[in-house]
C-alpha positions as MATLAB code, in Angstrom:
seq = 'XXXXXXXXXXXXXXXXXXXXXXXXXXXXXXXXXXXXXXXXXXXXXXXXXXXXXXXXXXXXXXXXXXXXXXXXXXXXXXXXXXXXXXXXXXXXXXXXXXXXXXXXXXXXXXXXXXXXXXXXXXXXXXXXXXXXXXXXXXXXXXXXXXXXXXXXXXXXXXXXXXXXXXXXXXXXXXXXXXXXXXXXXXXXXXXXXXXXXXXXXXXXXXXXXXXXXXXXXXXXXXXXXXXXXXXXXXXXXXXXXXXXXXXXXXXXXXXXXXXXXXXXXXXXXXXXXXXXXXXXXXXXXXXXXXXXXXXXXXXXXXXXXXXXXXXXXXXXXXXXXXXXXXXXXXXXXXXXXXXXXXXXXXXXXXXXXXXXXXXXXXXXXXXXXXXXXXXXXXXXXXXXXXXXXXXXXXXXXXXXXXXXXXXXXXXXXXXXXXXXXXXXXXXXXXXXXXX';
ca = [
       0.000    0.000    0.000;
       1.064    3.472   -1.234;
       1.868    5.682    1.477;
      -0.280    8.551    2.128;
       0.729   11.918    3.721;
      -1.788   14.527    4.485;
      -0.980   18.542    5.611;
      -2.877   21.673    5.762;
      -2.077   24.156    3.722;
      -2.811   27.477    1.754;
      -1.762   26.150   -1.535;
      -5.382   24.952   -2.494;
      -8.561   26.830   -1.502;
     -12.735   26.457   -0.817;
     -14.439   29.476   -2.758;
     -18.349   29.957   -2.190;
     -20.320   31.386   -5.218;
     -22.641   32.977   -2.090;
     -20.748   32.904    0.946;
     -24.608   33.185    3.342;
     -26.038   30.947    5.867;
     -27.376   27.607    4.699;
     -30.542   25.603    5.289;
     -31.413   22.096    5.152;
     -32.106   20.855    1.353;
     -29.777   23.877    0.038;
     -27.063   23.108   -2.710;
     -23.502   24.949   -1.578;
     -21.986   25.630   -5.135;
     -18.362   26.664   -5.798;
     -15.046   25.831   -6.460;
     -11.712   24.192   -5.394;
      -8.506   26.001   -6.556;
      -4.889   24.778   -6.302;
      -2.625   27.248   -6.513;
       0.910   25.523   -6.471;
       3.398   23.844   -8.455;
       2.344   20.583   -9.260;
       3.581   18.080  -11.739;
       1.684   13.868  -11.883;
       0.929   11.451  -13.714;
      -2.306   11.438  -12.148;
      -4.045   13.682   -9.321;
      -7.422   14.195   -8.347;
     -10.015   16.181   -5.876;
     -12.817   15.700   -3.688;
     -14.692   17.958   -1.799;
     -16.758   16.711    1.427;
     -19.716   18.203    3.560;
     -19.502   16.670    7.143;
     -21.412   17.724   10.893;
     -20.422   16.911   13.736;
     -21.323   17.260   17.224;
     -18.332   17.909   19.797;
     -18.290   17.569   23.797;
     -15.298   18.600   25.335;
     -14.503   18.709   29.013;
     -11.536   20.502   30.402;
     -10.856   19.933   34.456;
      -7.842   20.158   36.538;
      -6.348   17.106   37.360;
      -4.557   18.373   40.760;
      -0.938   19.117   39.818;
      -1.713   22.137   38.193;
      -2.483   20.904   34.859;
      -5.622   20.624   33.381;
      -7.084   17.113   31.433;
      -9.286   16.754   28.509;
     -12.438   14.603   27.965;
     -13.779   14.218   23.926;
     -16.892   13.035   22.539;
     -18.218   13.686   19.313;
     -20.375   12.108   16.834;
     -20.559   12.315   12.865;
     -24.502   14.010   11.697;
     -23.612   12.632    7.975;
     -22.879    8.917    8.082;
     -24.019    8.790    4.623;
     -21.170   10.243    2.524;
     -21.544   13.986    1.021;
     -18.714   14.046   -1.528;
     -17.708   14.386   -4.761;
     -14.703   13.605   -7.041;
     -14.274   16.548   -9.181;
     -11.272   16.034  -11.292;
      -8.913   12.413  -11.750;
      -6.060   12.750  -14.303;
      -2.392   14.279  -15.135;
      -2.069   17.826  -14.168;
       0.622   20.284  -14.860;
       0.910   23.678  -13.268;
       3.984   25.504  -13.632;
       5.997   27.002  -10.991;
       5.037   30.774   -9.926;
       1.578   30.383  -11.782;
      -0.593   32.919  -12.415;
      -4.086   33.146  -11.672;
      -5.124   32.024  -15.298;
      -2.831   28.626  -14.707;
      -4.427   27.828  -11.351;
      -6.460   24.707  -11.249;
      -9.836   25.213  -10.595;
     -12.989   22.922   -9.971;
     -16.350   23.575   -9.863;
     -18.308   21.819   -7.123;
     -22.426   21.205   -6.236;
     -23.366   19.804   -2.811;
     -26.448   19.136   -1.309;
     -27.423   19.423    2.482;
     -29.513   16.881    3.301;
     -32.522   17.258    5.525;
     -32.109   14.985    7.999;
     -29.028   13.176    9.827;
     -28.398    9.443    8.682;
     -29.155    6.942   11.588;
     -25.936    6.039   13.002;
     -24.408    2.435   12.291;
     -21.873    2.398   14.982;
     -21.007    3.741   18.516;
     -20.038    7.610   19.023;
     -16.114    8.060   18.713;
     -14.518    8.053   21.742;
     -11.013    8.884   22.391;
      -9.341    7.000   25.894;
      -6.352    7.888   27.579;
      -5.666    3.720   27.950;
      -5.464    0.726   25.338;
      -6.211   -2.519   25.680;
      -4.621   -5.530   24.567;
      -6.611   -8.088   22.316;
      -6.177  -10.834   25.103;
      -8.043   -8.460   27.961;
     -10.393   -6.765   25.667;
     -12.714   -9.425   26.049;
     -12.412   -9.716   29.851;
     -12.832   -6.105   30.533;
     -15.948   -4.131   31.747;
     -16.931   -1.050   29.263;
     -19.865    1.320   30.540;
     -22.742    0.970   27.770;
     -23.379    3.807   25.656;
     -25.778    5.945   25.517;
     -29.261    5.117   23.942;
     -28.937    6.406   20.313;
     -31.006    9.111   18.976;
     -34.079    7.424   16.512;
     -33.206    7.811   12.866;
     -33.908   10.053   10.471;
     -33.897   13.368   12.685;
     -33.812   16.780   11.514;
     -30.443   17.773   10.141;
     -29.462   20.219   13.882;
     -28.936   24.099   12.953;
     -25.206   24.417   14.152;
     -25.050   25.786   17.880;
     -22.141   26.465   20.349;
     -21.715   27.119   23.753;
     -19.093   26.995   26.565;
     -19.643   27.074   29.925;
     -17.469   26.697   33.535;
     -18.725   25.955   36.707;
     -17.905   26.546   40.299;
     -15.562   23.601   40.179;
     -13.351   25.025   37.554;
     -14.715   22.806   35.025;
     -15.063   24.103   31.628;
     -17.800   22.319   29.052;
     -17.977   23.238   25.767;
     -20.743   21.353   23.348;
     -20.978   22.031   19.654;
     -22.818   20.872   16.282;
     -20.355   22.350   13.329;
     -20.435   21.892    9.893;
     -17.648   22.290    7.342;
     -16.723   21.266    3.835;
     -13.422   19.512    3.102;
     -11.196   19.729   -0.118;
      -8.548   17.277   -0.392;
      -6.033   17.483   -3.523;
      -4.456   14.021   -3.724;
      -0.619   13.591   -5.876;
      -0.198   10.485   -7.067;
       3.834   10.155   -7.081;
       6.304    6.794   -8.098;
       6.796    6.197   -4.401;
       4.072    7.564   -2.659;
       0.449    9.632   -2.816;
       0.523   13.304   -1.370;
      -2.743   14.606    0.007;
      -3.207   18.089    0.868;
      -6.330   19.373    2.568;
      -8.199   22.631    3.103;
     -11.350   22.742    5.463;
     -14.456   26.025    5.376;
     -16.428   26.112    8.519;
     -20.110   26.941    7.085;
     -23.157   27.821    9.175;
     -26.679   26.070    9.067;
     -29.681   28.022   10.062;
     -32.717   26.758   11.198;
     -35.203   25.706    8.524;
     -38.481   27.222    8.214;
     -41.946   24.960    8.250;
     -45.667   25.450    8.197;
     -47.172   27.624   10.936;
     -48.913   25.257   13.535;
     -51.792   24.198   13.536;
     -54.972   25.781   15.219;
     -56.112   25.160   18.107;
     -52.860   25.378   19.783;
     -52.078   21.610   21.583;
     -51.652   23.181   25.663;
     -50.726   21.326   28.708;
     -52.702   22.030   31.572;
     -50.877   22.282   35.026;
     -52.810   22.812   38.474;
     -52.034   23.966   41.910;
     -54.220   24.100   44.857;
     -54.122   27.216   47.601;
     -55.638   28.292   50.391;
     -56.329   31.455   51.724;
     -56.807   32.330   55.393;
     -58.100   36.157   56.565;
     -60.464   37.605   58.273;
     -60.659   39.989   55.395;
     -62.695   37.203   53.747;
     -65.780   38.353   55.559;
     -64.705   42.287   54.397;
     -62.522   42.826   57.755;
     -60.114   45.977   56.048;
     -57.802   45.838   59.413;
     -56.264   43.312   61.146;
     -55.692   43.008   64.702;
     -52.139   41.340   66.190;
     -53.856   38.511   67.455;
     -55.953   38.278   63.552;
     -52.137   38.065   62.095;
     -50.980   35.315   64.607;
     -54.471   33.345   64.003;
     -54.091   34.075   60.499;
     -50.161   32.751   60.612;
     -50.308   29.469   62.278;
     -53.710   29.032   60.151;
     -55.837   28.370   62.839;
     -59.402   26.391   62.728;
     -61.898   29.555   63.137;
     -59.890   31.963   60.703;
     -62.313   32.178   57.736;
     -60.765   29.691   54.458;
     -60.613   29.856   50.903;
     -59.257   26.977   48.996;
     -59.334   27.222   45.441;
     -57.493   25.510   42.348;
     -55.366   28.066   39.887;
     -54.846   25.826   36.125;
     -52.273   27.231   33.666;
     -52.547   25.935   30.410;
     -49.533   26.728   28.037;
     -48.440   26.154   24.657;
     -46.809   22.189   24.023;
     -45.229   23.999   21.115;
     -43.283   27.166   20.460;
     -42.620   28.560   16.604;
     -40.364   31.614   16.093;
     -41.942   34.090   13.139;
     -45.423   32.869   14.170;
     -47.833   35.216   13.187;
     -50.722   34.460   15.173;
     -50.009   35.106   19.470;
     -49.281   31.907   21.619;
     -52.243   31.027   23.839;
     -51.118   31.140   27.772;
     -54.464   30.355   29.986;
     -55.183   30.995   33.592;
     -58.620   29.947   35.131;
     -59.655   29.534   38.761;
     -61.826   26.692   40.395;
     -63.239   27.330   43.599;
     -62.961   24.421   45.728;
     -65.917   24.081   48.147;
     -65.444   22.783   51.962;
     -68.074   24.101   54.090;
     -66.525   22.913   57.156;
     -63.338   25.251   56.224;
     -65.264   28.403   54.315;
     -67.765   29.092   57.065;
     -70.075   32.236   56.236;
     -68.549   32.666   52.544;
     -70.259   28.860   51.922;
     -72.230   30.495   49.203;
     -69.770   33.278   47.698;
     -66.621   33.132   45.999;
     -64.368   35.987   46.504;
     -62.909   37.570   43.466;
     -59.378   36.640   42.316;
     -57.253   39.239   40.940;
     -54.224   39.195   38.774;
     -51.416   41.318   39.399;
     -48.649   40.565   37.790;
     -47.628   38.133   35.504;
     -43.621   36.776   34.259;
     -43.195   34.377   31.582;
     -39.585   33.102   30.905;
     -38.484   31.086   28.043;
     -35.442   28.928   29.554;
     -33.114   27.204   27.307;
     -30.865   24.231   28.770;
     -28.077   22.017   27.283;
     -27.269   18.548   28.501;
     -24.404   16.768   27.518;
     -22.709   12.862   27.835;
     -19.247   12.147   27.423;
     -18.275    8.431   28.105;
     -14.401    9.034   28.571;
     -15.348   11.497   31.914;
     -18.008    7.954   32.663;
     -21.176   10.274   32.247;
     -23.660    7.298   31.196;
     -26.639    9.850   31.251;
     -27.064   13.563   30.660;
     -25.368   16.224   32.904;
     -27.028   19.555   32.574;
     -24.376   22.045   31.436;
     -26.185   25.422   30.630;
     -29.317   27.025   31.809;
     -30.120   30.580   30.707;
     -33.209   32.791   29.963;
     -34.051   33.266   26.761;
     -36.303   36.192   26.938;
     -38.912   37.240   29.669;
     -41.822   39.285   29.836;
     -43.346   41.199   32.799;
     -46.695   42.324   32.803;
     -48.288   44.417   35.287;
     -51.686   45.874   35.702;
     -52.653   48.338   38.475;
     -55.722   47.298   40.685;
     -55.405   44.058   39.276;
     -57.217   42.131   36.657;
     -60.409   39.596   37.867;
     -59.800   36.533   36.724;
     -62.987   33.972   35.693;
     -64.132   31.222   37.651;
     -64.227   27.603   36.040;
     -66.270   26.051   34.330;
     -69.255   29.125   33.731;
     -67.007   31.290   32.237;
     -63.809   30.956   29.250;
     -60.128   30.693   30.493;
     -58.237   34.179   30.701;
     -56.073   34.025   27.679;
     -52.479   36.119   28.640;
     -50.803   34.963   25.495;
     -53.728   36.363   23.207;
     -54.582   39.489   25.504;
     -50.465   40.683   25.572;
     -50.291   39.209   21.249;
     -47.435   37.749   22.343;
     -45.378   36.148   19.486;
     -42.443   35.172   19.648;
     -40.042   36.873   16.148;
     -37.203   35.360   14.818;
     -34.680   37.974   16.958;
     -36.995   39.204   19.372;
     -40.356   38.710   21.240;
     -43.206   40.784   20.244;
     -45.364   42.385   23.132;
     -48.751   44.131   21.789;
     -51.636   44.646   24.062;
     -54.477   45.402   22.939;
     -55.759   46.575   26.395;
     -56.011   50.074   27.380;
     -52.744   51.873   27.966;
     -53.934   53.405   31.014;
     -54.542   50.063   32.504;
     -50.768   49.137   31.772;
     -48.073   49.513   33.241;
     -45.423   47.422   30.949;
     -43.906   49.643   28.412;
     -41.526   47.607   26.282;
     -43.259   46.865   23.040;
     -39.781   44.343   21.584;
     -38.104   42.430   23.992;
     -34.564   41.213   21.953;
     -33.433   37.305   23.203;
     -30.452   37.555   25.540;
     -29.220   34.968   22.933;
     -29.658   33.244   19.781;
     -32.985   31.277   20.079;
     -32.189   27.951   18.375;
     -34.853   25.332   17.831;
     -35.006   21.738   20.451;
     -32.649   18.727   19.047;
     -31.562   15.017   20.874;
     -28.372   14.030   19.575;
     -26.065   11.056   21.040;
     -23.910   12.880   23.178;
     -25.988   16.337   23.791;
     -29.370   18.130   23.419;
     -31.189   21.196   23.735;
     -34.004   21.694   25.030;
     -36.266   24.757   26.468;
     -38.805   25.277   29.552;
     -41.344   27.441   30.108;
     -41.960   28.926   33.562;
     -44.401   31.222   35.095;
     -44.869   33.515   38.016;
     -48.205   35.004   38.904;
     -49.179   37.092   41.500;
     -52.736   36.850   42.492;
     -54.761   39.242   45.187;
     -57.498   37.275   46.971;
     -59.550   39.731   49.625;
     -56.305   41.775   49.641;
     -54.235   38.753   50.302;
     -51.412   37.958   48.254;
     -50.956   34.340   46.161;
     -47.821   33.727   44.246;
     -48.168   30.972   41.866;
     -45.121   29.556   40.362;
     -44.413   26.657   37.593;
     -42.561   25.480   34.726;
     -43.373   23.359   31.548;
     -41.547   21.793   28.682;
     -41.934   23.296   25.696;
     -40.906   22.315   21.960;
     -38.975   25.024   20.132;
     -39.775   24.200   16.749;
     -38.336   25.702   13.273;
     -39.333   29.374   12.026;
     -42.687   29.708   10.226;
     -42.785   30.502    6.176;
     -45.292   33.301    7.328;
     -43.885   36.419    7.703;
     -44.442   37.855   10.836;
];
């Protein structure tokens, strides 16, 4: 077998007819240009497309020097390449421009990632040899993302925590030219490599109604205001604090329902739902057996919280370690004297989502109420992501994933109820509609 040396080097180059952001199902067009002396018999190029997603874990290893953990896995199993040229070439020494060699190329992104045939590459610090391979104990790898997923826009981030250790978790994409010189003695490869950046694709708006997932949580207020007591006495406030039996009660049942699914460009608002169900106990509401007090909204936060897990089998992380966990983009809205909220089931869920026309733009969150300025007390009008919003993906050895969480501020008979949760939530690709 011939033998085969590769370098890097300037003397061939990637050139882009349209040097943009890419989607999923675009063709990358261009050409590959060798600029050096050459002189065989026979020589040829191909140019690659290849993702991949990195983990890399840097930690100190307690003499002062730091040690690396790798994991990565190939997105295209299924080759991307193409032979553009196979033949004798001749380029003179000191060429010009006009005596370069120059290939055109055409490749294709494909939409999804291939389902992967083999284990995630794994570099370790140890060998073993063929007699104890057998008898030694590997951990298992992780479950394998299902085939045929969405082709991941690429995404980066780095992150160290209080121990010092720094995590950094990529999906990159890149195209590789390789000029190979077939010689008497042995074959010459020389190879050039141009990152390129994938953007999210774009897909049908969803579908209406909006698919929500309901979450409940019961609470109980106990005042003497309930019976329309405006002060309270010192011994009211110690009855009231250890919640004692002949303080007047009101339990009722506050159900957020939020979106399952989140679309950046969407042109129609998200639907965010808060309803209240009185929950009846005679023995614990006393005189206010037959009322229900009314339930007032304050104030309402919605965060969008993105979070990135990652598994590297060198370190021994079997499952997911959470890595990164960052807002997104939040909203506050406020409303003086409070807004009454509707009791379940004679009367439709408050809609926030629909009542702010909060959508969420492909840079920025768009606030537009369509309630009375007077009434509100939130300005902003474009709330800009404190980061790139990239869509959910599962891959072998990380994901990405977002939450939604919510905290609500209720006034009850001039008693305060702070309602706090937190859903998953799909980020899914942009919309084709225009916002």
């Amino acid at each position: 077998m011939a033998n085969v040396k590769r370098k890097e080097t300037l003397n061939i180059a990637i050139q882009l007819d349209e040097a943009r952001p890419y989607k999923a199902g675009d063709t990358i067009t261009g050409r590959v240009v060798c600029k050096s002396h050459v002189v065989s018999p026979r020589a040829w190029f191909t140019v690659q497309l290849a993702g991949t997603t990195k983990v890399i874990i840097r930690t100190d290893d307690g003499d002062g020097g730091t040690r690396h953990y790798r994991s990565s896995h190939e997105l295209i199993t299924q080759p991307v390449i193409q032979t553009l040229f196979d033949g004798p070439i001749h380029i003179p020494p000191n060429p010009t421009p006009e005596q370069f060699e120059s290939r055109l190329f055409s490749l294709t992104i494909p939409y999804q990632c291939s389902p992967p045939s083999e284990a995630p590459r794994q570099s370790t610090a140890s060998t073993l040899s063929p007699k104890n391979h057998t008898e030694a104990t590997e951990p298992q790898p992780p479950p394998y993302s299902p085939p045929c997923l969405p082709l991941p826009p690429s995404f980066s981030t780095t992150t160290t925590d209080i121990w010092s250790v720094t995590t950094h978790a990529s999906v990159s994409y890149h195209i590789t030219a390789r000029f190979h010189e077939q010689h008497s003695t042995h074959t010459q490869t020389t190879a050039t490599t141009l990152p390129i950046n994938i953007v999210p694709s774009t897909a049908p708006p969803l579908a209406e109604p909006q698919r929500l997932h309901t979450q409940n949580s019961r609470h109980t207020v106990y005042s003497q205001r309930l019976l329309g007591q405006e002060t309270l006495s010192l011994w009211d406030c110690f009855s009231k604090a250890i919640h004692a039996p002949w303080i007047p009660q009101y339990e009722f049942q506050v159900s957020v329902s939020c979106p399952a699914e989140l679309q950046p460009g969407a042109h129609r608002p998200f639907s965010f739902q808060v309803v209240i169900t009185p929950l009846r106990q005679s023995e614990s509401l006393g005189p206010l057996e037959k009322t229900n007090p009314e339930v007032k909204l304050e104030r309402l936060v919605l965060r969008l919280v993105a979070w990135t897990d990652v598994t590297c089998l060198e370190m021994g992380l079997v499952g997911f370690k959470r890595v990164e966990e960052r807002c997104v983009v939040e909203v506050v809205w406020e409303m003086e004297g409070g807004l009454g909220l509707p009791y379940a089931p004679e009367d439709a869920a408050w809609d926030a989502g629909r009542a702010m026309g909060l959508r969420f733009g492909s840079s920025e969150i768009v606030y537009c109420d369509e309630m009375e300025e007077r009434e509100r007390r939130t300005e902003a009008v474009r709330l800009p992501y404190s980061s790139c919003l990239h869509g959910d993906f599962i891959m072998a050895n990380m994901r990405h994933l977002h939450n939604l969480e919510w905290e609500i501020k209720l006034a009850v008979a001039g008693e305060t109820v702070n309602v706090r949760g937190s859903r998953r939530v799909v980020v899914v690709d942009p919309s084709t509609v225009p916002l």
